[in-house]
C-alpha positions in Angstrom: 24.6 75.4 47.3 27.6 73.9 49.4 25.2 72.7 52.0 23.5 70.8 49.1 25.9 69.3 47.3 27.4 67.7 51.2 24.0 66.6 51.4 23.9 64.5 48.0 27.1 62.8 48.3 27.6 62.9 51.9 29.8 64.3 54.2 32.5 61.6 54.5 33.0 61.7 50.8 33.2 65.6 51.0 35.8 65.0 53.6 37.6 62.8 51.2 37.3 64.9 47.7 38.7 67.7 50.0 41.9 65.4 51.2 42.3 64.6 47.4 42.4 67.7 46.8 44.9 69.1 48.9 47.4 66.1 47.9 47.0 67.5 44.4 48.2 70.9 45.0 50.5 69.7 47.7 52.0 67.4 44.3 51.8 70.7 42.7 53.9 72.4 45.1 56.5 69.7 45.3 56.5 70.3 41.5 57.0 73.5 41.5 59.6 73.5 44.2 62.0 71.0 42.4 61.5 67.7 44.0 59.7 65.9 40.9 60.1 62.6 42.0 58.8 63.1 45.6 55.9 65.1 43.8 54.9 62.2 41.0 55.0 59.5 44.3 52.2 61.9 46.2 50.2 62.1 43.0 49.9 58.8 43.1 47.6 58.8 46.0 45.0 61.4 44.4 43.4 58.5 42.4 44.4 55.4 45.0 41.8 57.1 47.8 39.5 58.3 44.4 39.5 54.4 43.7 39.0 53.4 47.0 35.6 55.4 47.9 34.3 53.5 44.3 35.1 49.9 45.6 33.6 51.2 49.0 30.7 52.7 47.4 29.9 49.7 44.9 30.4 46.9 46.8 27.3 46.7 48.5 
């Protein structure tokens, strides 16, 4: 199942999805931990790199 779903969207994007995942819950834990403001600036860059791979992937 894993090895399929690397296989329809590639591994590099895999890589990424997995790097925009750990900012999330690395946001999360700056939540949780009391530094809000450092935790909404990482969040920020959960959809910046998901915005990125879709200009990458649409612009050919």
């Amino acid at each position: 199942m894993i090895k399929n779903f690397i296989k329809r969207i590639g591994p590099m994007n895999c890589l990424m999805l997995l790097i925009v995942l750990s900012i999330i819950v690395f946001s999360e834990y700056l939540f949780l931990s009391g530094k809000k403001l450092d935790a909404i600036f990482v969040a920020f860059w959960a959809p910046t790199i998901l915005g990125f791979m879709n200009y990458l992937k649409y612009k050919k």
